[in-house]
TORRO-858778 format. One line per 4 residues: number of its first residue (from 1); their letters; for each residue x, y, z of N, C-alpha, C, O, CB. Coordinates in Angstrom, 3 decimals. Atoms other than C-alpha are relative to their C-alpha. Glycine has a CB too. Layout:
BEGIN
NUM = a = X:Y:Z:X:Y:Z:X:Y:Z:X:Y:Z:X:Y:Z ~ ... .
***
This chain:
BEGIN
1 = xxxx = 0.815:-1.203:0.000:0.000:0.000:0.000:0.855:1.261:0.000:0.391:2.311:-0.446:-0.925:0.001:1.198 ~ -0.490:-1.037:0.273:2.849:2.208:0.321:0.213:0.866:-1.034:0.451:2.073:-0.986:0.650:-0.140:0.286 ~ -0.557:-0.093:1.114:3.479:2.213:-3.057:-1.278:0.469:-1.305:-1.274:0.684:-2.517:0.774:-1.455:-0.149 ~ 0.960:-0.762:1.233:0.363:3.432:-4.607:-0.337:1.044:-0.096:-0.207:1.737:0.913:-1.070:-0.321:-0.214 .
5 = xxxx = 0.278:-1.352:0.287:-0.938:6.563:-6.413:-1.676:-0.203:-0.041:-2.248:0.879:0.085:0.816:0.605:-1.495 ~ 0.883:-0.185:0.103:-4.154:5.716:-6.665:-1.125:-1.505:0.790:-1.041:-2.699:0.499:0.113:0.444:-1.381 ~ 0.564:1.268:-0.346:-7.013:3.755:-4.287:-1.225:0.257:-0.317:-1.769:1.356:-0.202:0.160:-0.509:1.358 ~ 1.357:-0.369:0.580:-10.280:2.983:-5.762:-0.857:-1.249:0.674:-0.842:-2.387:0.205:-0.030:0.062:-1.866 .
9 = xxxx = 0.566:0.526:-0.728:-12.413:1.584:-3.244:-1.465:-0.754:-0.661:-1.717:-0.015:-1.612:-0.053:0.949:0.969 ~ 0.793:0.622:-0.059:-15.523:-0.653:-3.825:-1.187:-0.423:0.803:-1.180:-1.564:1.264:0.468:-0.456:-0.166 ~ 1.109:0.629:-1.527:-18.663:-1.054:-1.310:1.021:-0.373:1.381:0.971:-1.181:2.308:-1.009:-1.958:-0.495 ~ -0.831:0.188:-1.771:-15.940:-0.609:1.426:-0.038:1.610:-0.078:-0.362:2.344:-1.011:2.146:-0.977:0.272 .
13 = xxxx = -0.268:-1.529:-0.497:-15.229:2.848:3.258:1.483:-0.282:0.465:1.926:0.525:1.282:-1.145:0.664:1.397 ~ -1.015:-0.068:-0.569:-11.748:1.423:3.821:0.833:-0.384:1.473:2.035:-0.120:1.461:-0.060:0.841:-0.212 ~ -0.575:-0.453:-0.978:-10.914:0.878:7.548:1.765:-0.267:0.401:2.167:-0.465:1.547:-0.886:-0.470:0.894 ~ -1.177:0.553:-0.111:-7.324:0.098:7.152:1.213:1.079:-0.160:2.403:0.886:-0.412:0.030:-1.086:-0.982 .
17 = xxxx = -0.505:-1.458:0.027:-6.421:3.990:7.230:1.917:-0.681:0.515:2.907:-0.844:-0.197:-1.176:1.378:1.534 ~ -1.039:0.041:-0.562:-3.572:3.154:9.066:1.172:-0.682:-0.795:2.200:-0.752:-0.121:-0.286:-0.519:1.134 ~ -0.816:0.803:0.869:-1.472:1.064:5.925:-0.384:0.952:-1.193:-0.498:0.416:-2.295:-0.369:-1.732:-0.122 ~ 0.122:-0.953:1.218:-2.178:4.255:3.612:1.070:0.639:-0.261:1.593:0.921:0.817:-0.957:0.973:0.088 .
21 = xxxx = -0.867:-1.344:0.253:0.227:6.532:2.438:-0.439:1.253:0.899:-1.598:1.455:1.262:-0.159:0.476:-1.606 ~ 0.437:-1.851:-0.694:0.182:10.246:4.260:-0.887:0.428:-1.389:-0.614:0.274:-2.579:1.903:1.533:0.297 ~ 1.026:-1.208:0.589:-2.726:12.391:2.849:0.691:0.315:-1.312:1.774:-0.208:-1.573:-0.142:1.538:1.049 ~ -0.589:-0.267:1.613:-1.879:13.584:-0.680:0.921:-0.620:-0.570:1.152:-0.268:-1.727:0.508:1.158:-0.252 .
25 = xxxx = -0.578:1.268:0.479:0.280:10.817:-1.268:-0.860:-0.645:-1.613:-0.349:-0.762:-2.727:-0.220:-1.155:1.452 ~ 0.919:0.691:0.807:-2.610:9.231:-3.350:-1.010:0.683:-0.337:-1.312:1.728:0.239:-0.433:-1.057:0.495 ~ 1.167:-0.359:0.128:-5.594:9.662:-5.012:-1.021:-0.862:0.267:-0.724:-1.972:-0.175:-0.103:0.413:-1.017 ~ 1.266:0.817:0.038:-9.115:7.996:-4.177:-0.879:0.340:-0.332:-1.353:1.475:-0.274:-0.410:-0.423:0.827 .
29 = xxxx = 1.513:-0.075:0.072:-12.091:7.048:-5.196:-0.727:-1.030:0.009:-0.270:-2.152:-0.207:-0.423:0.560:-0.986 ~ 0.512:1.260:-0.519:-14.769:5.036:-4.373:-1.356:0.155:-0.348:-1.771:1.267:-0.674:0.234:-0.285:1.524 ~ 1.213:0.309:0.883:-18.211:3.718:-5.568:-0.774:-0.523:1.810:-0.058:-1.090:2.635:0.325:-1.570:-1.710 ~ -0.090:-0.382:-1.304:-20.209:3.873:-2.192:-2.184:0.028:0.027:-2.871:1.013:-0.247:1.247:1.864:0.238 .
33 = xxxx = 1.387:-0.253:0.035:-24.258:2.868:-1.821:-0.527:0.993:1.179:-1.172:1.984:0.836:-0.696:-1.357:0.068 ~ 0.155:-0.850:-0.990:-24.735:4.522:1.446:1.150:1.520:0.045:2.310:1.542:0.456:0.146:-1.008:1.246 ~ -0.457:-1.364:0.186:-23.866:8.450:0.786:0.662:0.471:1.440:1.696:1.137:1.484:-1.295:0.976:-0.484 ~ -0.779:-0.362:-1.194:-23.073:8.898:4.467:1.479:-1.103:0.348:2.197:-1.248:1.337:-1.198:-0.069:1.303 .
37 = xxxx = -1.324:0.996:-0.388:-20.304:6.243:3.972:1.302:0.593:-0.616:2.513:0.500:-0.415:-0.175:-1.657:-0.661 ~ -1.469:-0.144:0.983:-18.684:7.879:1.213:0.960:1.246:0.421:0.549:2.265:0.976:-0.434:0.320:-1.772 ~ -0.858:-0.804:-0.074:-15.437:9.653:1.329:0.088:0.304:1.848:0.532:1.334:2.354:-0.415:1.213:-1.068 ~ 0.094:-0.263:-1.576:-15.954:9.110:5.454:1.471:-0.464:0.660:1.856:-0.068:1.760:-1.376:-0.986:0.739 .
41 = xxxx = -1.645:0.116:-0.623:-12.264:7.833:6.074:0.731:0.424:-0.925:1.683:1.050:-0.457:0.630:-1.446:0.399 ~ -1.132:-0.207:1.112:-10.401:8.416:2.952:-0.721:1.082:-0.677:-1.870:1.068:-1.121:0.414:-1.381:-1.065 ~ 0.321:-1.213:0.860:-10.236:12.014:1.409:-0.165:-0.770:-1.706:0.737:-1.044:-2.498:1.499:1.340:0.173 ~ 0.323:0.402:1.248:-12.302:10.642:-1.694:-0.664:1.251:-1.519:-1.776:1.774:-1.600:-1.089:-1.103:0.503 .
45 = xxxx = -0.254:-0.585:0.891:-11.586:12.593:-5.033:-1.075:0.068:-1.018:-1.223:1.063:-1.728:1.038:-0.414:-0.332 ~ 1.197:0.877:0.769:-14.711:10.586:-6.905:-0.458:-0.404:1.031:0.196:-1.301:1.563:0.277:-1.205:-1.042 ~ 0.955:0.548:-0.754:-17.092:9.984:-4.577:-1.033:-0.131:-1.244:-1.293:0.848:-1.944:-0.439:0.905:1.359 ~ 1.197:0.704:0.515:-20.020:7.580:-6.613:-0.837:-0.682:0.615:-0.665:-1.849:0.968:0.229:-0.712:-0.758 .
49 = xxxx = 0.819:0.909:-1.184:-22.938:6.846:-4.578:-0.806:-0.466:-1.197:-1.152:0.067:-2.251:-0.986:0.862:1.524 ~ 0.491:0.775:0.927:-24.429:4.243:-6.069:-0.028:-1.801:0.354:0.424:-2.240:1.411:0.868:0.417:-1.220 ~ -0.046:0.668:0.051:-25.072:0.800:-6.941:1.377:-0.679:-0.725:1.452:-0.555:-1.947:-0.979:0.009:-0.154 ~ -0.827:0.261:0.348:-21.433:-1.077:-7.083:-0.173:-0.774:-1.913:0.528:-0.480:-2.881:0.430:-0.687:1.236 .
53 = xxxx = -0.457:0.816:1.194:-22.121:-3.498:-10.146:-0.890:0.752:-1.062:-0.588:0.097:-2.060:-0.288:-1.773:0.118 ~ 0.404:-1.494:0.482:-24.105:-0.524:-12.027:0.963:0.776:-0.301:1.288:0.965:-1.473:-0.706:0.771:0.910 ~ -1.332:-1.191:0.284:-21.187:2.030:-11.553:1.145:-0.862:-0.769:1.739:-0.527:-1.794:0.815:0.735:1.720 ~ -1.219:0.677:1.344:-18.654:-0.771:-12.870:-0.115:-0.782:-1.404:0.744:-1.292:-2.123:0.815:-1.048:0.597 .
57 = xxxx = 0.554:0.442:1.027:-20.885:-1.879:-15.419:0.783:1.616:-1.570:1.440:1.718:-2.606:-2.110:-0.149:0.584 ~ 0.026:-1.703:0.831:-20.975:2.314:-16.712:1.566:0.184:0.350:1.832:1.179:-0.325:-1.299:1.621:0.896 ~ -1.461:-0.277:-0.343:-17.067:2.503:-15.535:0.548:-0.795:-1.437:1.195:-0.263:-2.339:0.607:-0.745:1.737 ~ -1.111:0.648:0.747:-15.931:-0.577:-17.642:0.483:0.363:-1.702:1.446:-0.097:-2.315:-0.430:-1.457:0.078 .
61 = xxxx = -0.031:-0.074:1.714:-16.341:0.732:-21.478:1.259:1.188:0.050:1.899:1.443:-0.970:-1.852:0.657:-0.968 ~ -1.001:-1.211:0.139:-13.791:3.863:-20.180:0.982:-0.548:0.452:1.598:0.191:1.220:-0.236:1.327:0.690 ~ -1.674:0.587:-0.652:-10.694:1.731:-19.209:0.534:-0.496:-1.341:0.046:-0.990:-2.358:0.014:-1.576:1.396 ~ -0.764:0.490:1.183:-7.787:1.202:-21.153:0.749:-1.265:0.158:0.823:-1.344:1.384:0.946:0.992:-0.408 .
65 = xxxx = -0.770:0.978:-0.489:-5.791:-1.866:-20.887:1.460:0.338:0.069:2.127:0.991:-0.734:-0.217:-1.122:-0.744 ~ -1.633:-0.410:0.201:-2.326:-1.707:-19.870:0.927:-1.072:0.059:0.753:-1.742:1.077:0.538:0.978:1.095 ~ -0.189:1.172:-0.103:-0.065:-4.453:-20.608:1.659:-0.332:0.901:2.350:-1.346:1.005:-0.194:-0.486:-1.526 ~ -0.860:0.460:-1.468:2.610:-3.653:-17.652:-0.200:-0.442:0.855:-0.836:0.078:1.772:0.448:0.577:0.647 .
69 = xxxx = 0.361:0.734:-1.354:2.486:-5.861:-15.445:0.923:-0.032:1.325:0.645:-0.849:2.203:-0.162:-1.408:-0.350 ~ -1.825:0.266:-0.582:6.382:-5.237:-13.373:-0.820:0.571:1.472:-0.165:0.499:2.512:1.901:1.384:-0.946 ~ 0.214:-0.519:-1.422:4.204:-3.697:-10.423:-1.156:-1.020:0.711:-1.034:-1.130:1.931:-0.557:1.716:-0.052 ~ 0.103:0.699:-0.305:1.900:-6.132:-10.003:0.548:-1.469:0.077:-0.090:-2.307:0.715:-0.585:0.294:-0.180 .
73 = xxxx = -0.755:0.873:-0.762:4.602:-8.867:-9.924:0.584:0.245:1.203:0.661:-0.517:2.167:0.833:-0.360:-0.622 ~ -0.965:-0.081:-1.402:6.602:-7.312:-7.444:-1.149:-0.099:1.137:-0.818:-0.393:2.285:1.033:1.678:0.183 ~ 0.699:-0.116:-1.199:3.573:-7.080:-5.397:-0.515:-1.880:-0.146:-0.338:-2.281:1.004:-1.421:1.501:-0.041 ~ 0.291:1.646:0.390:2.493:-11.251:-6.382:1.730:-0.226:0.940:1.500:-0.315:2.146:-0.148:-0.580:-2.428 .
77 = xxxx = -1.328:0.510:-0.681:6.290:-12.034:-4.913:-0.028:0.593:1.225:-0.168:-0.186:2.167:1.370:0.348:-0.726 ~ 0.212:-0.343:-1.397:6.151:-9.828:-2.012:-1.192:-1.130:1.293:-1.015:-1.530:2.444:-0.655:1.616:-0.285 ~ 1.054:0.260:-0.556:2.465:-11.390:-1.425:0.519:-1.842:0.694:0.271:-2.522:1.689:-1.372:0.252:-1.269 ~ -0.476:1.948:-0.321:4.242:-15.299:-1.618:0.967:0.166:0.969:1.142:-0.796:1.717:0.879:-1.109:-1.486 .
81 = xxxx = -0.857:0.379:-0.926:6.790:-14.447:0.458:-0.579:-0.017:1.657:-0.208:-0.744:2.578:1.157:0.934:-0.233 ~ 0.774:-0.266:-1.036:4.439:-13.164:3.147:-0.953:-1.021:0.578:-1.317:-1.150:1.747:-0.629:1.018:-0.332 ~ 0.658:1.155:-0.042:2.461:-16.131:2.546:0.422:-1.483:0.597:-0.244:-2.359:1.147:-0.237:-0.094:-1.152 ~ -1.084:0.969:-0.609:5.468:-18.475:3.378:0.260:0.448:1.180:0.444:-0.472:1.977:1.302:-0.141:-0.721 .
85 = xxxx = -0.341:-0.748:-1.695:6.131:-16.575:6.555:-1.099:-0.267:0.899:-0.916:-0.771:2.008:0.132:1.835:0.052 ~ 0.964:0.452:-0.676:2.775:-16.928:7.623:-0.185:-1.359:0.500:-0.435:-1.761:1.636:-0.852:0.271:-0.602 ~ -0.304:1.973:-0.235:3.132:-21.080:6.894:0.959:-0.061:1.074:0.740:-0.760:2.063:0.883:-1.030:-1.539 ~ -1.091:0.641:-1.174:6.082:-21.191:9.032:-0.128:0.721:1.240:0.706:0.597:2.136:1.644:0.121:-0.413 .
89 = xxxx = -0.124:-0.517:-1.495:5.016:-19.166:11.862:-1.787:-1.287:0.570:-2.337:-1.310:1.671:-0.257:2.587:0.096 ~ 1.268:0.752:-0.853:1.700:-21.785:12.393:0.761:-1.556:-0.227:0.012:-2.532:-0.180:-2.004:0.204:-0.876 ~ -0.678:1.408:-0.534:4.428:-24.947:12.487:-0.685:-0.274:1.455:-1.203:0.604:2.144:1.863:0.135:0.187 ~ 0.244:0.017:-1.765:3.595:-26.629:16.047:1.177:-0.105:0.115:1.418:0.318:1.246:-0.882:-1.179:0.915 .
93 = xxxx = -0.999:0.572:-1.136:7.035:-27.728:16.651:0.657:0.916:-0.188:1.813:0.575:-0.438:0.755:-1.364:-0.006 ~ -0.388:-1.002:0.416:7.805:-23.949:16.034:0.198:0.141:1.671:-0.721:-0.234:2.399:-0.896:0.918:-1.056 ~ -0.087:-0.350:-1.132:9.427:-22.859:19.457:0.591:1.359:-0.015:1.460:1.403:-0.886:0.630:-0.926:0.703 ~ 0.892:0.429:-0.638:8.974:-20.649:20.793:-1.554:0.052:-0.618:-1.671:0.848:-1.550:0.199:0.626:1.112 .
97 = xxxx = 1.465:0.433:0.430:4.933:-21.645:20.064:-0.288:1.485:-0.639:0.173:2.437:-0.009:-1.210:-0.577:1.442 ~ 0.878:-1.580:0.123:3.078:-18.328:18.166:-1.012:-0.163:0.117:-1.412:-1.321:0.232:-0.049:0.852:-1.149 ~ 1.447:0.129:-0.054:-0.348:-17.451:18.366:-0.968:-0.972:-0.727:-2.030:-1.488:-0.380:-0.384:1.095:-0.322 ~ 0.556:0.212:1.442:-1.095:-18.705:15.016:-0.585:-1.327:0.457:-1.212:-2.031:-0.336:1.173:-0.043:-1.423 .
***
């Protein structure tokens, strides 16, 4: 999450403030059925109140495809390694014991 310019939220309001970038770091926006939800944690740039699969229905004909992919690998390898870390911290004969 550090590493992005732009978060585009979905029928969430986000609560994970705390793994964002600082304030103007990024841009957001978010698609948001309940109007008192939207833009309520994250300074949202596009606030769309609305019905989610509606707004990405009318969203999808304006996207372009992009065929870099070098940022979502690094984040796919980050995600496996994190994934392996997790496996080896719920070993039992892991001493000392973790929560997991």
């Amino acid at each position: 999450m550090a590493e992005i310019d732009t978060l585009f939220m979905v029928g969430t309001n986000f609560p994970y403030t705390a793994h964002l970038p600082e304030p103007g770091k990024f841009r957001a926006a978010q698609i948001e059925a309940d109007p008192a939800r939207a833009g309520g944690r994250v300074a949202t740039e596009v606030p769309v109140v609305g019905d989610a699969k509606l707004a990405l229905q009318a969203l999808l004909p304006m996207l372009k495809e992009h065929t870099d992919t070098s940022f979502l690998e690094k984040c796919q390898k980050r995600m496996g390694r994190w994934r392996e870390h997790m496996t080896a911290l719920e070993d039992s004969g892991r001493d000392p014991i973790a929560p997991q």
